[in-house]
N, C-alpha and C positions, 0 to 999 in steps of 0.2 A: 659431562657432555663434551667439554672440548678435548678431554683428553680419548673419547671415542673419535671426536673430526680430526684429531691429529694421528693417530693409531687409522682411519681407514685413507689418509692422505698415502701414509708412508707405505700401504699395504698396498694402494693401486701403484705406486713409482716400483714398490718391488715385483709388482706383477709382472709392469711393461718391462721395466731391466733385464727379468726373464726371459719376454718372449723376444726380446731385442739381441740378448747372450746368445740362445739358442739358434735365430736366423745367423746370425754370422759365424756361430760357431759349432751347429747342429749337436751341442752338447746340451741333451735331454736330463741332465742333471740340473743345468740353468731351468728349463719348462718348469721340471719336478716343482720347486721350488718358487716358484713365479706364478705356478698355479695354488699350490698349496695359500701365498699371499694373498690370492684373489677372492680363496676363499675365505680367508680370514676379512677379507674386504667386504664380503656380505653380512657376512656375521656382524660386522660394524654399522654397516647399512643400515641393515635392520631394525640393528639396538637405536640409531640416529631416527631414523622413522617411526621410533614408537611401536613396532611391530615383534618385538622380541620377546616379550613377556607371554604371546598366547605361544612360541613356537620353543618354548626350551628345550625337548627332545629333539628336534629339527637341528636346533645350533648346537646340541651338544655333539652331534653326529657329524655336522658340517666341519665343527673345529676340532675334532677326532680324527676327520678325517684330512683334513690340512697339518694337523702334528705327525699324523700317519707318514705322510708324503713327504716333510722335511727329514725324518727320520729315513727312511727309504732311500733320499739323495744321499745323505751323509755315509749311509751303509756302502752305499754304491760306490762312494767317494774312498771309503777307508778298504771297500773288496777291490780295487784296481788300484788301491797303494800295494799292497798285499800282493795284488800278482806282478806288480815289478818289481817287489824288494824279493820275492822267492825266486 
C-alpha cells in the first residue's frame, strides 16, 4: 500500500513537471510524458481505492497505454537526434 501512495505521489509531480516543461517550452515531448505519468497516476489511484481488482482489462489498457506514450517520446527524442546528426 505505501509503496502504491509513493509511486501515484511521484507520478502526479511528474505529470505537473510535464505540463509545466511543455508551457514554457511548448516541447510536446515534455506533455508526452507527463501525461503518460498521469496515467500511471490513475492506475495508482485506483489500486489505493480498492477499485482495481474489478477493472484489470481497464488498467492493463491504461498502463499500455502510458508505456506506449513514454515509448513514443523517447522515439521522438532519438528521430530528431538522428536528423541533426545526418
Amino acid at each position: 500500500m505505501e509503496i502504491t501512495l509513493v509511486n501515484l505521489i511521484l507520478a502526479v509531480i511528474i505529470l505537473l513537471l510535464g505540463i509545466w516543461a511543455y508551457a514554457k517550452t511548448s516541447a510536446a515531448i515534455a506533455l508526452y510524458a507527463g501525461i503518460a505519468f498521469g496515467l500511471f497516476g490513475v492506475s495508482h489511484l485506483l489500486t489505493l481505492l480498492g477499485l482495481a481488482g474489478g477493472l484489470t482489462v481497464p488498467l492493463i489498457a491504461v498502463r499500455t497505454i502510458a508505456y506506449l506514450l513514454v515509448i513514443f517520446a523517447l522515439y521522438r527524442i532519438l528521430a530528431q537526434k538522428q536528423g541533426q546528426l545526418g
